[in-house]
C-alpha positions as CSV (number, residue, x, y, z in Angstrom):
1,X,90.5,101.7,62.4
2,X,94.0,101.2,63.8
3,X,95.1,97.8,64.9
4,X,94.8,98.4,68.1
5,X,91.3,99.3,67.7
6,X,90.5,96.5,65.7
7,X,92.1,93.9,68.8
8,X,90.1,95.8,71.2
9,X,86.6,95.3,69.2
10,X,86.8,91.6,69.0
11,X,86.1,91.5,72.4
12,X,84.0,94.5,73.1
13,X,82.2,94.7,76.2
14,X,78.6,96.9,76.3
15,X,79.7,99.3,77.7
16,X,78.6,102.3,75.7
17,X,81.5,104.1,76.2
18,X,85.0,102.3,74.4
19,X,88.1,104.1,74.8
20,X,90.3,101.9,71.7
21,X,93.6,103.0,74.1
22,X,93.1,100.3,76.6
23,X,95.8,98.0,75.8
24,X,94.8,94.3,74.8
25,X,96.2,92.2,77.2
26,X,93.9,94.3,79.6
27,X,91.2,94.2,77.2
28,X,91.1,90.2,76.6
29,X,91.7,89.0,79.9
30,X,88.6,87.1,81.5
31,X,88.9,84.4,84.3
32,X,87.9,81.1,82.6
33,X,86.7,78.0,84.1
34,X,88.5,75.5,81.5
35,X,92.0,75.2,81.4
36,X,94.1,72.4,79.3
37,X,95.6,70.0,81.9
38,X,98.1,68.8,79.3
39,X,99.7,72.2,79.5
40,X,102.7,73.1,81.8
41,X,103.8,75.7,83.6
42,X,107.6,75.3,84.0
43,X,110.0,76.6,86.4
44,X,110.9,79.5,84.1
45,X,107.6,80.9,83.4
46,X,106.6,80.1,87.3
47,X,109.5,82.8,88.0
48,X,108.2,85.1,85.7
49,X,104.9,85.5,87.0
50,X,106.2,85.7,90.1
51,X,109.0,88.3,89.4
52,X,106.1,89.8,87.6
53,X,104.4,90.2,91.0
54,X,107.6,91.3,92.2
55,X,107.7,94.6,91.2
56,X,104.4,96.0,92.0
57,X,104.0,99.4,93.9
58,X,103.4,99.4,97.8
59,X,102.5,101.8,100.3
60,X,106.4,102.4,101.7
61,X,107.8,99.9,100.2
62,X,106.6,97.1,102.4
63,X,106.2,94.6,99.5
64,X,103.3,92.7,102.4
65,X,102.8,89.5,99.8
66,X,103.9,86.1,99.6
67,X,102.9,83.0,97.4
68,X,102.4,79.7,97.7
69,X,103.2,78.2,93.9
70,X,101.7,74.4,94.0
71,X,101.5,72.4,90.8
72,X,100.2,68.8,90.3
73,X,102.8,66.3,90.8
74,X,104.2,68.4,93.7
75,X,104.0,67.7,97.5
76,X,102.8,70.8,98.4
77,X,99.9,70.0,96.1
78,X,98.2,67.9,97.9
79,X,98.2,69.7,101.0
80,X,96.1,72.5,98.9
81,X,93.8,70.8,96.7
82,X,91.7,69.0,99.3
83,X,90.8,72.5,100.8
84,X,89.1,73.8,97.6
85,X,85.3,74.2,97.7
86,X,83.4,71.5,95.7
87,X,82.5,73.8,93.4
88,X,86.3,75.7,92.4
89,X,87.4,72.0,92.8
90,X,85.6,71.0,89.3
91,X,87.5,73.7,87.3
92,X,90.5,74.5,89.0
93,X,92.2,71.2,89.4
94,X,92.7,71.6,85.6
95,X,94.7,74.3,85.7
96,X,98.7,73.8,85.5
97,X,99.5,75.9,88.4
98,X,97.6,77.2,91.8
99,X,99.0,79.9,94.0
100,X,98.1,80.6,97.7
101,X,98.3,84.5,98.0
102,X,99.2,85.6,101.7
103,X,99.3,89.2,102.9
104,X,101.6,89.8,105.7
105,X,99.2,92.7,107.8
106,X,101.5,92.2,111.4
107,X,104.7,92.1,112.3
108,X,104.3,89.2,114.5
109,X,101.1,87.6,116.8
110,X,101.4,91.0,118.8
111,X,99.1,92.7,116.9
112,X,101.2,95.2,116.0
113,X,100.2,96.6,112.4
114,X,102.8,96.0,110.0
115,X,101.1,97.9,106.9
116,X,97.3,99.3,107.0
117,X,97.6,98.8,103.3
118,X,98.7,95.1,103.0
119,X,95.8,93.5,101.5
120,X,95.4,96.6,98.7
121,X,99.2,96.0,97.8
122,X,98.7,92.4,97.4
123,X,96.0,92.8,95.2
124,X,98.6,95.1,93.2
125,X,100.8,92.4,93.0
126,X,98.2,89.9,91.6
127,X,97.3,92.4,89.6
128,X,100.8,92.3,87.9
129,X,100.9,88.5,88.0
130,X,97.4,88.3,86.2
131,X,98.5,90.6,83.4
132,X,102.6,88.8,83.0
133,X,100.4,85.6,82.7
134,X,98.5,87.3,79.8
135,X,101.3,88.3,78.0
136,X,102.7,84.8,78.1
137,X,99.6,83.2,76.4
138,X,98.4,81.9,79.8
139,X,95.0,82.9,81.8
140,X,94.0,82.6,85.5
141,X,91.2,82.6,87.7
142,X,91.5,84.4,91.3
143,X,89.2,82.7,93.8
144,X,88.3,82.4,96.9
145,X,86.2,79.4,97.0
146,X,87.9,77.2,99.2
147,X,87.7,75.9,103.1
148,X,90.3,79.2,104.6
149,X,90.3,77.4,108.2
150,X,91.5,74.6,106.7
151,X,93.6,75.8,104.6
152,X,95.7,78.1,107.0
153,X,95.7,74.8,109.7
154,X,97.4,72.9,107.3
155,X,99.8,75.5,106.0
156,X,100.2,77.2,109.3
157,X,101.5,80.6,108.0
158,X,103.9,82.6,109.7
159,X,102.3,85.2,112.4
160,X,101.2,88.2,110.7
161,X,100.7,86.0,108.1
162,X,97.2,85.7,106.3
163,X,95.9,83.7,103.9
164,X,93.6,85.6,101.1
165,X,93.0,84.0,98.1
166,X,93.8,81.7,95.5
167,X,95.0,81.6,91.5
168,X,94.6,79.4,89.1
169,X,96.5,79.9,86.2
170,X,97.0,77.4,82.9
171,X,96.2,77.7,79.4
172,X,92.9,78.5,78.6
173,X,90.4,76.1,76.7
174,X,87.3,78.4,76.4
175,X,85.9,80.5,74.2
176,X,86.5,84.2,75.4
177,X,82.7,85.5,76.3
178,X,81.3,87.8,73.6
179,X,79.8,90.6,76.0
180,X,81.7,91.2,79.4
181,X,79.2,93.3,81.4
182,X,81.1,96.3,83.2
183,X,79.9,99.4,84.8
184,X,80.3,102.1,82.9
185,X,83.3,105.0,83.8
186,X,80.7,107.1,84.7
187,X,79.1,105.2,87.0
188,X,82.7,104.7,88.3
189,X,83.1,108.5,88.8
190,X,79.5,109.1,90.2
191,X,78.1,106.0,92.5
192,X,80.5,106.6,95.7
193,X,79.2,110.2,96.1
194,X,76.0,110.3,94.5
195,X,73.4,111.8,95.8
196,X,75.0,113.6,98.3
197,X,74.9,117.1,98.3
């Protein structure tokens, strides 16, 4: 077996089809619920991930993102971390770094669409974010367990400005699951038209 084959079978999922091409950053990722609060996330690697995000594909162009970095320590914060759901809040305050993700879907309070596609191209760009924090040895968690009235009263975003999820990202301090249940490719080919004629 190749190397790459061989980093892909430590963490095999059971799905009964394995295709030993999928690269291993993709492979290994998983979203765990421990992270090392002794580790840091510095300024550098924070504008990495971000850069990262940067450079993902969207529909025209519009790039319809935008982050809200907070680490502990920071003003900003505090302003976040009371918003969080009592369950995320036992995990994710561990973490070295959360981000606000925001989606900009207006142009303004008019209502006039700015992209039809802004929430798809965000997750793109968290997508990229996810995978650059991989490749740096760190791991995150998207979520969306937290109070979102709350949240956007406190942060008042900018009109045509939503707020959509959360990251947390930090070094991990779990033990990668042995099995990761996915649906099959099959399935991913078949179940939106199935049974149709």
């Amino acid at each position: 077996m190749n190397e790459v084959g061989v980093l892909l079978s430590a963490h095999m999922t059971d799905d009964p089809v394995w295709l030993d091409g999928v690269h291993p950053l993709l492979n290994g990722r998983f979203s765990p619920y421990t992270f090392d609060p002794s580790v840091k996330v510095d300024d550098r690697a924070l504008d990495l991930l971000l850069e990262a995000a940067r450079w993902a594909p969207s529909a025209g162009n519009s790039q319809p993102w935008g982050f809200l970095p907070v680490r502990p320590g920071e003003p900003e914060y505090a302003r976040v971390v009371p918003r969080l759901a009592a369950g995320s809040a036992r995990w994710a305050v561990d973490a070295s770094l959360l981000i606000v993700t925001f989606t900009r879907r207006y142009f303004d309070d008019s209502g006039t669409v700015y992209s039809e596609f802004a929430d798809y191209d965000l997750g793109q760009a968290v997508a990229h974010l996810t995978i650059q924090a991989q490749a740096m040895g760190l791991s995150s968690h998207q979520f969306r367990a937290f109070d979102l009235t709350a949240l956007t009263e406190e942060l008042d975003p900018n009109p045509g400005w939503a707020i959509v999820s959360m990251i947390a990202v930090g070094k991990c301090a779990e033990t990668p699951p042995a099995i990761r249940a996915r649906r099959s490719t099959a399935e991913l080919r078949s179940d939106p038209l199935s049974g149709r004629s």
